[in-house]
C-alpha atoms as a printed R data frame, in Angstrom:
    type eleno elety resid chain resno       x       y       z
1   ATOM     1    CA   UNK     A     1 -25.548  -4.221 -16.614
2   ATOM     2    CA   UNK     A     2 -22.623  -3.680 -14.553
3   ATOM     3    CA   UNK     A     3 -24.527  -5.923 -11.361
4   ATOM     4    CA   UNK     A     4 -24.353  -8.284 -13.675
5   ATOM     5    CA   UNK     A     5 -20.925  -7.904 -15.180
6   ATOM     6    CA   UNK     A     6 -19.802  -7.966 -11.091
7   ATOM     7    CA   UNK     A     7 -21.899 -11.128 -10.648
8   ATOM     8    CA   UNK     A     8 -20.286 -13.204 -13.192
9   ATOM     9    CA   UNK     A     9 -16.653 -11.873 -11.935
10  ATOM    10    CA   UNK     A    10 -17.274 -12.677  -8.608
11  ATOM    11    CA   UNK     A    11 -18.498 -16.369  -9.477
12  ATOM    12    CA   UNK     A    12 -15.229 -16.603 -11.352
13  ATOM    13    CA   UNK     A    13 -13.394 -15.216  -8.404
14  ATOM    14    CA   UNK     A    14 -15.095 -17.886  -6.526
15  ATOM    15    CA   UNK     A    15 -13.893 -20.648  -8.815
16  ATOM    16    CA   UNK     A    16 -10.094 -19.800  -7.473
17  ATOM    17    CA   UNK     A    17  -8.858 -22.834  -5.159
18  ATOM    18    CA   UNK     A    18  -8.503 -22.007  -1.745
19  ATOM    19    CA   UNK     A    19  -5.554 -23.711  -0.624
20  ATOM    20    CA   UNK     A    20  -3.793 -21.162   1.785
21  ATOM    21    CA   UNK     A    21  -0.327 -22.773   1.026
22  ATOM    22    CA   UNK     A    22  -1.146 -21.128  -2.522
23  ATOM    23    CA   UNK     A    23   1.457 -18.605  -3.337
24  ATOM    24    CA   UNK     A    24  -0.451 -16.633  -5.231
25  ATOM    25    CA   UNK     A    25  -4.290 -15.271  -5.297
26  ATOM    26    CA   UNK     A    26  -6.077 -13.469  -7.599
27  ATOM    27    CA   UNK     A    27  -8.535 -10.649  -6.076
28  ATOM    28    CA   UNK     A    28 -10.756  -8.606  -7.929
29  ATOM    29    CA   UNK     A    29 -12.841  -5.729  -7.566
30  ATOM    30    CA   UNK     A    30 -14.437  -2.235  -7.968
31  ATOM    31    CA   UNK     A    31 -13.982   1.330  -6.415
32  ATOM    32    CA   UNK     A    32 -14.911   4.901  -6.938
33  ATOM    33    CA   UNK     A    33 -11.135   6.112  -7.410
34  ATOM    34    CA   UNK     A    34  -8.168   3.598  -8.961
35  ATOM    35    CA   UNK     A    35  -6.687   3.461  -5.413
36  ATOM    36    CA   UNK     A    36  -9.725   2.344  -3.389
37  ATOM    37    CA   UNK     A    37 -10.484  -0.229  -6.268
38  ATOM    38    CA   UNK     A    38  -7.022  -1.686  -6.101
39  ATOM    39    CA   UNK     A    39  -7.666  -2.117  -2.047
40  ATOM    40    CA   UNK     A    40 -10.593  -3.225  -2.503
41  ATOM    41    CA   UNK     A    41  -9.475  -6.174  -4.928
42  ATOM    42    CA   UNK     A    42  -6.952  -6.923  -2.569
43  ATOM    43    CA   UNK     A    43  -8.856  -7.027   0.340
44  ATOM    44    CA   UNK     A    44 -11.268  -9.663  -1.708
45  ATOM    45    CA   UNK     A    45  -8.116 -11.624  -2.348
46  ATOM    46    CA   UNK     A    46  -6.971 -11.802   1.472
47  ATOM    47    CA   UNK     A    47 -10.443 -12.461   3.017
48  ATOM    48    CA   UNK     A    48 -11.576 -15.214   0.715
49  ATOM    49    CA   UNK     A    49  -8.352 -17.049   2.067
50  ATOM    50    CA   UNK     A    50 -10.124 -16.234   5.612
51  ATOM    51    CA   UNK     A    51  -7.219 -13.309   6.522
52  ATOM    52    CA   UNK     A    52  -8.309 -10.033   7.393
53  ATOM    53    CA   UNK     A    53  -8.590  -6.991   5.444
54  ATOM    54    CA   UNK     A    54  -5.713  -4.184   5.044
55  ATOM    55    CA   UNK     A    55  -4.961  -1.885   8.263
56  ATOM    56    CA   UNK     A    56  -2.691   0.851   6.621
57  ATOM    57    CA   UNK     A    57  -2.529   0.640   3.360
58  ATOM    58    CA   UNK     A    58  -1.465   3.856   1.847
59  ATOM    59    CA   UNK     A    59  -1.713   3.545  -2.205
60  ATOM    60    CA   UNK     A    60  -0.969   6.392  -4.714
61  ATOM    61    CA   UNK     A    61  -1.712   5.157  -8.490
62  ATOM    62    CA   UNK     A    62   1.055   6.432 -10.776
63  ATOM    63    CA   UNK     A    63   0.818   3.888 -13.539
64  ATOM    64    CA   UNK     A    64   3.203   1.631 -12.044
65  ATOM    65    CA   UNK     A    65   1.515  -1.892 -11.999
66  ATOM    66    CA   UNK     A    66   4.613  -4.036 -11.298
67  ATOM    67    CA   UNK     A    67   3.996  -2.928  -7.036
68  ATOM    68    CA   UNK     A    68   5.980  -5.906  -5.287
69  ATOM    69    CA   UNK     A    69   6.775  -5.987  -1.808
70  ATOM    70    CA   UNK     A    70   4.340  -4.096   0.396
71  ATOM    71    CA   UNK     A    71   3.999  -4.381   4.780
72  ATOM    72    CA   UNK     A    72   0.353  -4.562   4.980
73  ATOM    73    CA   UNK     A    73  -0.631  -7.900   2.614
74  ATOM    74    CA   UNK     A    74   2.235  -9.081   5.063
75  ATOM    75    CA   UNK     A    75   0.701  -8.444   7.852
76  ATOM    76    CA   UNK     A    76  -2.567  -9.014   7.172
77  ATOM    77    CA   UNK     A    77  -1.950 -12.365   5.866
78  ATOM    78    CA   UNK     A    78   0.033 -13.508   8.824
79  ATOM    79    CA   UNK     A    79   2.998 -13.705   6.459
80  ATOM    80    CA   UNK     A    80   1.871 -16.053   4.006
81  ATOM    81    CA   UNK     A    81   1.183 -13.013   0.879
82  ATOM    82    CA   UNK     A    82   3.741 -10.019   0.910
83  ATOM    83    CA   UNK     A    83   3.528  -8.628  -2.612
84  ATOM    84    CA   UNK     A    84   1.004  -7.927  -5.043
85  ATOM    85    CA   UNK     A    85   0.878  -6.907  -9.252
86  ATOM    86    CA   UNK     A    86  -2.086  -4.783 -10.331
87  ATOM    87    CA   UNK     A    87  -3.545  -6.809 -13.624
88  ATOM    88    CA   UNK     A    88  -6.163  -4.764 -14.998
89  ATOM    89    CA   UNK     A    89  -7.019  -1.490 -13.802
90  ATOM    90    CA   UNK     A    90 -10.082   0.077 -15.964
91  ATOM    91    CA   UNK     A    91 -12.507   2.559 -15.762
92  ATOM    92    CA   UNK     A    92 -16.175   1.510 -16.259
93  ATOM    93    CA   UNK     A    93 -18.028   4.177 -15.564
94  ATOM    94    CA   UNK     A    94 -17.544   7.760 -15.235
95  ATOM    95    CA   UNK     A    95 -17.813   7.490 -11.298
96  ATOM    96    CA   UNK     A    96 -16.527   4.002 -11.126
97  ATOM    97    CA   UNK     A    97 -13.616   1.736 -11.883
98  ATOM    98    CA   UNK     A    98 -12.584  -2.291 -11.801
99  ATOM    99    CA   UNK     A    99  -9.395  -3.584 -10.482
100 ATOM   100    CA   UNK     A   100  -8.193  -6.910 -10.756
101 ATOM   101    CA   UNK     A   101  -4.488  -8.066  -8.796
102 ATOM   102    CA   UNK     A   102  -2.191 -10.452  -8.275
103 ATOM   103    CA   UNK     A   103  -1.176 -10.862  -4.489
104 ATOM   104    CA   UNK     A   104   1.705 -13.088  -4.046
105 ATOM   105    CA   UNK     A   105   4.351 -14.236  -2.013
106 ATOM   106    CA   UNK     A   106   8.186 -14.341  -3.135
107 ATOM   107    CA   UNK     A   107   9.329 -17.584  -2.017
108 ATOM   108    CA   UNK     A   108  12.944 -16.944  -1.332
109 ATOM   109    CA   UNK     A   109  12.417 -14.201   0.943
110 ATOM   110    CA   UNK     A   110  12.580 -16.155   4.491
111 ATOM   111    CA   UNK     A   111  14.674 -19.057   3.233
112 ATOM   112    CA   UNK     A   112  17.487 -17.544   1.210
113 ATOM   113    CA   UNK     A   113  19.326 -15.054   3.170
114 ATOM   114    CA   UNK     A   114  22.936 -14.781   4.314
115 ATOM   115    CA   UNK     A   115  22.448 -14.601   7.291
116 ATOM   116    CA   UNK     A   116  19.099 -14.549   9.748
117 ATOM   117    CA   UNK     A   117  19.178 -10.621  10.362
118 ATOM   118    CA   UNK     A   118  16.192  -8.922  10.696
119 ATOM   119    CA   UNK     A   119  15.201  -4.879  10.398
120 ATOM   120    CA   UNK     A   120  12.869  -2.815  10.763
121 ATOM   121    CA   UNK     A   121  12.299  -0.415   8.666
122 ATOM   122    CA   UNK     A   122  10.791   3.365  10.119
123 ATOM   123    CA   UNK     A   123   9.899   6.181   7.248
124 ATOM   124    CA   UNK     A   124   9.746   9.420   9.065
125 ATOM   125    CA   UNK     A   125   7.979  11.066   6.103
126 ATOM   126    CA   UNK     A   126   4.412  10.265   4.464
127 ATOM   127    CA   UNK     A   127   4.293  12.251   1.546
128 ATOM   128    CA   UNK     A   128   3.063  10.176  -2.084
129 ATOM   129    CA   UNK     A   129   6.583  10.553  -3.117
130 ATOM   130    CA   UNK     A   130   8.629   9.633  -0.030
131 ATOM   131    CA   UNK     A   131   5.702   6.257   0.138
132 ATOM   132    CA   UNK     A   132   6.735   5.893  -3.461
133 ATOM   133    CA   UNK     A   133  10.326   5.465  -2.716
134 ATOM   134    CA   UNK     A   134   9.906   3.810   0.228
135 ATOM   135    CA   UNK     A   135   8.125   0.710  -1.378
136 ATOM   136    CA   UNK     A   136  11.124   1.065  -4.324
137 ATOM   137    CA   UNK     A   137  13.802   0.636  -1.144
138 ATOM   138    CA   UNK     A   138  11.420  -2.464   0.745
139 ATOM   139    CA   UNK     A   139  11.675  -4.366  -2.981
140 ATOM   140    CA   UNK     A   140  15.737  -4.020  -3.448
141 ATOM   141    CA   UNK     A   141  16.004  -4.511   0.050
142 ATOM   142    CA   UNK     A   142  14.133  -7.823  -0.068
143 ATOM   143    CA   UNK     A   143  15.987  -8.832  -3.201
144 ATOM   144    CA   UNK     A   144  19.431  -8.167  -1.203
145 ATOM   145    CA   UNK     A   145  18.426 -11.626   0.838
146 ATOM   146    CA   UNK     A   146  20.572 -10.139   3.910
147 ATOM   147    CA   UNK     A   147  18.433  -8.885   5.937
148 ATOM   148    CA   UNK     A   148  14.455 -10.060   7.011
149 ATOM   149    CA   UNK     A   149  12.015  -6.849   7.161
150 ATOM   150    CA   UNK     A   150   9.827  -7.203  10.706
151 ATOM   151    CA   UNK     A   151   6.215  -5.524  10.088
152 ATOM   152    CA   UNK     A   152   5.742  -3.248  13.208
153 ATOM   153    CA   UNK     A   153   2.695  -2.021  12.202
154 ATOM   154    CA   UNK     A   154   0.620  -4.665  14.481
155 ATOM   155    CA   UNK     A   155   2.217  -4.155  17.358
156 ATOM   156    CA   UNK     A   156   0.238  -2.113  20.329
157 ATOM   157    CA   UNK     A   157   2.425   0.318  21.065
158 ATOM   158    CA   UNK     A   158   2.786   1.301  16.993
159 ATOM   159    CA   UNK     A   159   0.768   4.580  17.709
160 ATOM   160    CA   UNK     A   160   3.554   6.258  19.460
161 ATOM   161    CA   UNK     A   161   6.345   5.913  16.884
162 ATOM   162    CA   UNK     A   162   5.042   9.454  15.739
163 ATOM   163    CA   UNK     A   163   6.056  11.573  18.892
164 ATOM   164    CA   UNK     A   164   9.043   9.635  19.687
165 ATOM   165    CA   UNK     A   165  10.765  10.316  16.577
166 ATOM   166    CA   UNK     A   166  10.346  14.362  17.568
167 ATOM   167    CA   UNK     A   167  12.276  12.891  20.712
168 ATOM   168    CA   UNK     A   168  16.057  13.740  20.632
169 ATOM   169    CA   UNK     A   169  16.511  10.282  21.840
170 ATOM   170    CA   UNK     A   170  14.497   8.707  19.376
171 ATOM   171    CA   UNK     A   171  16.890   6.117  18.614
172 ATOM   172    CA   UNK     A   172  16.698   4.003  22.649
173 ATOM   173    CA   UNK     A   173  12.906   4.928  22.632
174 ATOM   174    CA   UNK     A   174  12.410   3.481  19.393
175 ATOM   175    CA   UNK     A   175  14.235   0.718  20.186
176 ATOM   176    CA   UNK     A   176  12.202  -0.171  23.720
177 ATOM   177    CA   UNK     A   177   9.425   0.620  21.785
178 ATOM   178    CA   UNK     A   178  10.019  -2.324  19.344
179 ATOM   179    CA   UNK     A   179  11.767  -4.471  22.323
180 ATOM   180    CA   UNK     A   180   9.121  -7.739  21.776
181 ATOM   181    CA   UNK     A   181  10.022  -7.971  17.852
182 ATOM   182    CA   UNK     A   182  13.422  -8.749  18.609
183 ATOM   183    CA   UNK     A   183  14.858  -7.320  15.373
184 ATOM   184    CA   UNK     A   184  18.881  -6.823  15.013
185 ATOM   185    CA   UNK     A   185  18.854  -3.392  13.427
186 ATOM   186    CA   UNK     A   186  16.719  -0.304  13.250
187 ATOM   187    CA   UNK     A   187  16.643   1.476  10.290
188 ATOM   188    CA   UNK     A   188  15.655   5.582  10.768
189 ATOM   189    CA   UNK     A   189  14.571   6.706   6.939
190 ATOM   190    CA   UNK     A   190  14.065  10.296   5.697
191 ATOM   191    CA   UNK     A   191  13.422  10.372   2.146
192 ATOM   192    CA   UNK     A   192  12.756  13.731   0.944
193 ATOM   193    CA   UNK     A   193  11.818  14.679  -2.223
194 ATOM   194    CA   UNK     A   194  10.456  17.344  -3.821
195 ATOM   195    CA   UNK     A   195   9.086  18.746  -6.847
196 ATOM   196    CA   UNK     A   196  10.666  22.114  -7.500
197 ATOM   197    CA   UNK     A   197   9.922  22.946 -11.081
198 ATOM   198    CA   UNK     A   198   7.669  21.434 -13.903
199 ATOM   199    CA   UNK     A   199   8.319  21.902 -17.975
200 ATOM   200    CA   UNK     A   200   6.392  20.479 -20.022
201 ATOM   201    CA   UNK     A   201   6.896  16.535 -19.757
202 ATOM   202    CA   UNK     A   202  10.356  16.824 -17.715
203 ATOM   203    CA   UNK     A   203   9.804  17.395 -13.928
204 ATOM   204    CA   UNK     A   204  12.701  18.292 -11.350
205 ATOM   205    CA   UNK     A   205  12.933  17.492  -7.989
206 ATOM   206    CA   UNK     A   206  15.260  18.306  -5.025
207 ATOM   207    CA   UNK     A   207  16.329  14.895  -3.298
208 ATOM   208    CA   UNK     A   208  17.277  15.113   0.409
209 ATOM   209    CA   UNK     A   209  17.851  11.351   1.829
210 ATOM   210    CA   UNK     A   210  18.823  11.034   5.770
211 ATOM   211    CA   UNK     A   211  19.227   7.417   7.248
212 ATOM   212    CA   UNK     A   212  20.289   5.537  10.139
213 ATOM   213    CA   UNK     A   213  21.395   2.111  11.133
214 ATOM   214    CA   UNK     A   214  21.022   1.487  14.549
215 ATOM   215    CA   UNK     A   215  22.214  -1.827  16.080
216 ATOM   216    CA   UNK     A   216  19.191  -3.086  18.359
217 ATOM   217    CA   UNK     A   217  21.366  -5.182  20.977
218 ATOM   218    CA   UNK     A   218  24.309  -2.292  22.019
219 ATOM   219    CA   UNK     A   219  21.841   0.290  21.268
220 ATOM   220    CA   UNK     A   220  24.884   2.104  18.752
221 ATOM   221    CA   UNK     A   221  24.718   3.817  15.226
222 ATOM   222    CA   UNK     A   222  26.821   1.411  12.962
223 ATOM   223    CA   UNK     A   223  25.985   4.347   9.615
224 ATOM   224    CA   UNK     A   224  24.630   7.497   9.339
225 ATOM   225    CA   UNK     A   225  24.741   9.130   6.117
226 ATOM   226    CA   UNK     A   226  22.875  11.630   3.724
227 ATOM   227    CA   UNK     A   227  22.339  11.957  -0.240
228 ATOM   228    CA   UNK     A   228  22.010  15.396  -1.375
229 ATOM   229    CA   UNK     A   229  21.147  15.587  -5.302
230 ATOM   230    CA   UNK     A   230  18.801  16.728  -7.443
231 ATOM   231    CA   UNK     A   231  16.692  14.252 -10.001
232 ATOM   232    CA   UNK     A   232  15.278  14.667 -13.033
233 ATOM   233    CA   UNK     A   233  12.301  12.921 -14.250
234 ATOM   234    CA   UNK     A   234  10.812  12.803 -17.959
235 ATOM   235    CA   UNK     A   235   7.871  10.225 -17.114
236 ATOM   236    CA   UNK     A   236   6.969   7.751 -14.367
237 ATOM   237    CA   UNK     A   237   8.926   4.855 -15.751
238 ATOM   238    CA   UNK     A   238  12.332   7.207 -15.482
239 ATOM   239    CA   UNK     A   239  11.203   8.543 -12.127
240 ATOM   240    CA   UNK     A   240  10.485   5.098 -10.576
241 ATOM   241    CA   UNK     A   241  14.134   3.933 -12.494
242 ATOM   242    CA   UNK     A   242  15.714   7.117 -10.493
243 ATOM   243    CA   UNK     A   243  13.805   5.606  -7.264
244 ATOM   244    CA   UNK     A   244  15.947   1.998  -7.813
245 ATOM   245    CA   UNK     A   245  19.294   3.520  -7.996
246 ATOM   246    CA   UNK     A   246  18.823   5.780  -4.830
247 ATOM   247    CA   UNK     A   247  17.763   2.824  -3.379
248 ATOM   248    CA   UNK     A   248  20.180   0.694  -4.092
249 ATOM   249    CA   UNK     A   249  22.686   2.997  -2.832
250 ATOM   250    CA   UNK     A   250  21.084   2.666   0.365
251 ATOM   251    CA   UNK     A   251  20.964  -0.947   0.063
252 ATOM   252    CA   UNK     A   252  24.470  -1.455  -0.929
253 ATOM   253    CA   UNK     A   253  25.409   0.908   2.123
254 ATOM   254    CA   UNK     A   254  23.626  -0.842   5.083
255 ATOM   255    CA   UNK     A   255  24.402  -4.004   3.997
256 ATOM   256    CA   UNK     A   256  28.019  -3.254   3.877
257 ATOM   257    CA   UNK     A   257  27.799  -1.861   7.593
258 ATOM   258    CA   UNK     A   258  25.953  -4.115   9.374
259 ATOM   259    CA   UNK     A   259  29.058  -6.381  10.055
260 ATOM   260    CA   UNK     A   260  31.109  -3.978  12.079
261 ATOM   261    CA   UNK     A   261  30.800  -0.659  13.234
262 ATOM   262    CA   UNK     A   262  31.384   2.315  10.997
263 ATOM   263    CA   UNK     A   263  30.217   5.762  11.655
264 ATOM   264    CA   UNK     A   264  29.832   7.272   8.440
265 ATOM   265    CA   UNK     A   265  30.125  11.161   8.234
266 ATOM   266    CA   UNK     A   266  27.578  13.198   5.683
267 ATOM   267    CA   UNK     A   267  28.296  12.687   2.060
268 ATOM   268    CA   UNK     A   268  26.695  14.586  -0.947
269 ATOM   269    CA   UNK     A   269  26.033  13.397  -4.693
């Protein structure tokens, strides 16, 4: 039964024009967890365009289906996809489940900005949570229109970010490292959170956010600055609201320094 459920899907999949000016695709798919269906519907999407399949895609399902913004469709797709919306997401089996997505591309995100700065983006952490806020940051970043996010992931040398950031001078060697991407600004992020008491349906969590602006061309810190708090979370919708405004403090702050240098000493909320 379900061969023949995933027959008549695909030849619907199939019926999909494949125009790869299209802004959006539809991918669909199955998977023994929720995560690896969800790749593997996106990876459907991608290759029946004729891109490749995801290289580092890092996915932690949390009941959040609105995703947006994410590095590897980007890069995968050679830039024509960056974002994706998870459509249906059921269980058919007891050791199986169907995904079906939405991978799209927001139009105004290489034509719209203020001005033609690019970043990259570096998040020294890898934890669910610190991913989790991470992708919450890339999204209001992306809406800002200021700045244009480089992928770094493709590039050769990617595989020694690791031990340079234990470096103490992370900041030139990182900046060498990413020398052919030509980016304006470096952006050092060091989101951590975590989850220091449960009750019930409420859960708590200490919130410890280091960043760093780094201006690529005189190699100099324009803001460094830390958020010190502690968040409080009664379900995944609040959590993922707490994740925004963080993030837009972020936003708001780097944007606001990238004109002219300002050295920013430690501040706690």
């Amino acid at each position: 039964m379900i061969k023949i459920i995933f027959m008549v899907l695909s030849l619907l999949y199939f019926s999909y024009a494949k125009d790869t000016n299209s802004t959006q695709i539809n991918g669909q798919a199955y998977g023994l967890t929720e995560d690896e269906a969800i790749k593997n519907a996106i990876d459907q999407a991608l290759e029946n365009k004729g891109f490749s399949k995801l290289h580092n895609f890092e996915f932690y399902f949390d009941e959040n289906f609105d995703i947006g913004y994410n590095q590897d469709i980007n890069s995968s797709s050679n830039g024509n996809f960056n974002s994706y919306e998870i459509q249906e997401l059921t269980r058919v089996n007891p050791s199986q489940f169907y995904a079906k997505v939405l991978v799209y591309k927001k139009l105004d995100i290489e034509t719209s900005f203020i001005k033609n700065e690019s970043i990259i983006v570096i998040n020294t952490q890898k934890d669910i949570l610190s991913i989790k806020f991470e992708q919450e940051f890339l999204n209001l970043l992306l809406q800002e229109k200021k700045f244009k996010i480089i992928d770094r992931t493709d590039v050769e040398s990617y595989e020694n970010e690791e031990d340079i950031l234990k470096k103490d001078n992370k900041n030139i060697e990182l900046i060498k490292l990413y020398a052919d991407l030509e980016a304006d600004f470096l952006l050092i992020l060091t989101p951590k959170i975590t989850n220091t008491q449960s009750e019930d349906s409420m859960q708590i969590y200490e919130v410890d956010i280091n960043y760093e602006l780094i201006d690529c061309k005189n190699q100099q810190v324009k803001l460094s600055n830390q958020l010190n708090f502690t968040m409080t979370s009664t379900s995944t919708l609040s959590k993922q609201r707490a994740f925004k405004n963080i993030a837009k403090k972020i936003v708001d702050d780097i944007s606001k320094n990238s004109n002219s240098f300002q050295k920013q000493s430690s501040q706690n909320f």
